[in-house]
C-alpha positions, 0 to 999 in steps of 0.5 A: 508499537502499541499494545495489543497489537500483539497478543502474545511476545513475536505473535503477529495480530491474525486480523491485521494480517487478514486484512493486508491479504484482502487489501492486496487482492482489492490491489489485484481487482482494481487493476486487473478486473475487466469483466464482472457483473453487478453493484460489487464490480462498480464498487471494486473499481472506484472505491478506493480505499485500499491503497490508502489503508495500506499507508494507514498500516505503514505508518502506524507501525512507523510510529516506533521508529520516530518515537525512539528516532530509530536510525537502524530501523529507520536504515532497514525500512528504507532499504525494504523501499529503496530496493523494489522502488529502484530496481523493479523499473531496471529490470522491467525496462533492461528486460522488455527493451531486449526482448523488443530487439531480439523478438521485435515483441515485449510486454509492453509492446514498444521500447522504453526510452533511457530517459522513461527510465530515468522519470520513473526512477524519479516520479515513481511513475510511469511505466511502472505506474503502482511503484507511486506508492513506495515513493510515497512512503519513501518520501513520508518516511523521511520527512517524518522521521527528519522532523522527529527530531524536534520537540515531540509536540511541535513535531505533532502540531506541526505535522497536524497542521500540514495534513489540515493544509494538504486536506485543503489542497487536495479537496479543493483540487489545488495541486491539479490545477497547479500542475494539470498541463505536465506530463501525467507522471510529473503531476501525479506524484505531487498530488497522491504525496498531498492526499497521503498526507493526512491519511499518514499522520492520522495513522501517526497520531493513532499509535501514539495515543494508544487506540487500540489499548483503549478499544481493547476494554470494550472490545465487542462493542467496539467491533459491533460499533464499527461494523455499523459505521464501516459500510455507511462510508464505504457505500457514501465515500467518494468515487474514483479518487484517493483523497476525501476525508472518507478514505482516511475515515474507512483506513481508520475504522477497518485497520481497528476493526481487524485488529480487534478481531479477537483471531489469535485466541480461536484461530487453528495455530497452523492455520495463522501460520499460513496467513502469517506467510502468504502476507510476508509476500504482499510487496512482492505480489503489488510489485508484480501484479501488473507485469503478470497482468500484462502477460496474462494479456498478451499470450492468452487474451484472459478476460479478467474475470474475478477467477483471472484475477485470484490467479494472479494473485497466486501466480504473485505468491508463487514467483514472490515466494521462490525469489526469497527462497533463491535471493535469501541471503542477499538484500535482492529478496527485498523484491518479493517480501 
């Protein structure tokens, strides 16, 4: 990891943190906002950087892992992926198709087919469709840290020119074409991996240089410099879509601009603490987020409104707080954190 990334020995970065718990609520917004009025509803909805900032942050800190080819760590990571990505689909399918034969009712309105089951376990999409992220990482992961084991600089120029050929593909919409007449599950897998690419060896590279170390010697420049750039790619970026150079551009600036954030210097000691904790969270909160949402929709026939949308998240926290506490001596917690 690079330096400065902690301020102190254990203490995590206040502004990383901060930025991982509006990143999830963005999460939170974009599927679930219905009803908004103005500018900044468009901009929740088709802007789509947060899902690409969270990879930033994911293989930024994976870094260390495939610096020091890390097969423990590299075991604990996948097991923190494997298990909401595996599971989730299990208990939502087992769970919505009981109650459709009892109650003749469920979430989902219908039954799930076995072989439904067997696709999302596969793709990472389709029921559950946001699990498309954790096998994205899962998939990443491993290719990285597979290939780690060459020499460091072929590993980085190779890697370099993979992310150059996926940015063509996905600008040129390469992999659409190629896969646009399957089943939306099946192509759209491929098509985030390809977008993602890039977005993750970036976040590779920055570790590895040591950024943050750098920007640390000029740290209020930096801040005011990036805080100049970050709305000019957040108002000019491209809409509705994932991929674009703009996604990769806005993870790197505003994962930089958080972090430099001199946060752990002035912030309250309690007051880190409670952001420390309501981030440990944030897996379970993006796994649950739409079977809350769901729901919400079917009992009460909320309108999602952005007050809908905060108690979501909370309800989230809540339910992802209390399975750790339940499962905390078993891998099931992997769920929730």
């Amino acid at each position: 990891m690079s330096k400065g990334i902690k301020s102190k020995k254990n203490e995590k970065n206040a502004g990383l943190q901060i930025f991982r718990m509006l990143l999830c609520f963005w999460v939170v917004l974009f599927h679930c906002l219905k009803r908004f009025n103005g500018i900044a509803f468009r901009y929740i909805k088709v802007k789509k950087f947060h899902v690409p900032s969270f990879f930033f942050i994911s293989f930024f800190y994976f870094y260390p892992i495939i610096k020091e080819r890390n097969s423990f760590k590299m075991k604990s990571r996948l097991e923190r992926l494997f298990i909401p990505f595996i599971m989730w689909p299990i208990i939502t399918w087992l769970v919505n198709n009981i109650f459709y034969f009892i109650f003749k009712t469920s979430l989902y309105r219908r039954a799930f087919f076995f072989e439904e089951l067997i696709i999302q376990l596969i793709t990472g999409r389709k029921f559950f469709v946001q699990l498309w992220f954790l096998f994205n990482l899962i998939f990443l992961s491993i290719f990285f840290f597979i290939f780690s084991f060459l020499n460091e600089q072929i590993f980085f120029v190779s890697m370099i020119f993979i992310g150059i050929i996926c940015y063509i593909f996905q600008h040129n919409h390469i992999i659409y074409n190629i896969l646009k007449n399957y089943q939306e599950c099946i192509a759209y897998s491929p098509g985030h991996m390809v977008s993602s690419f890039p977005i993750a060896i970036t976040a590779l590279i920055s570790n590895k240089i040591n950024i943050i170390q750098h920007l640390e010697y000029h740290r209020y420049k930096s801040l005011l410099l990036i805080f100049v750039i970050l709305p000019f790619i957040f108002l000019n970026g491209l809409p509705n879509t994932y991929e674009g150079i703009d996604k990769n551009l806005f993870s790197f600036f505003a994962f930089f601009w958080f972090c430099l954030l001199p946060l752990n210097k002035y912030l309250n000691k309690n007051l880190k603490n409670i952001i420390y904790v309501i981030t440990n969270y944030t897996n379970g909160i993006y796994c649950l987020q739409i079977i809350i949402y769901l729901f919400l929709k079917r009992e009460f026939k909320c309108s999602f409104t952005f007050i809908d949308c905060f108690l979501i998240y909370i309800i989230c926290y809540v339910i992802s707080f209390l399975g750790t506490k339940i499962f905390i001596n078993y891998k099931i917690k992997y769920l929730f954190i």
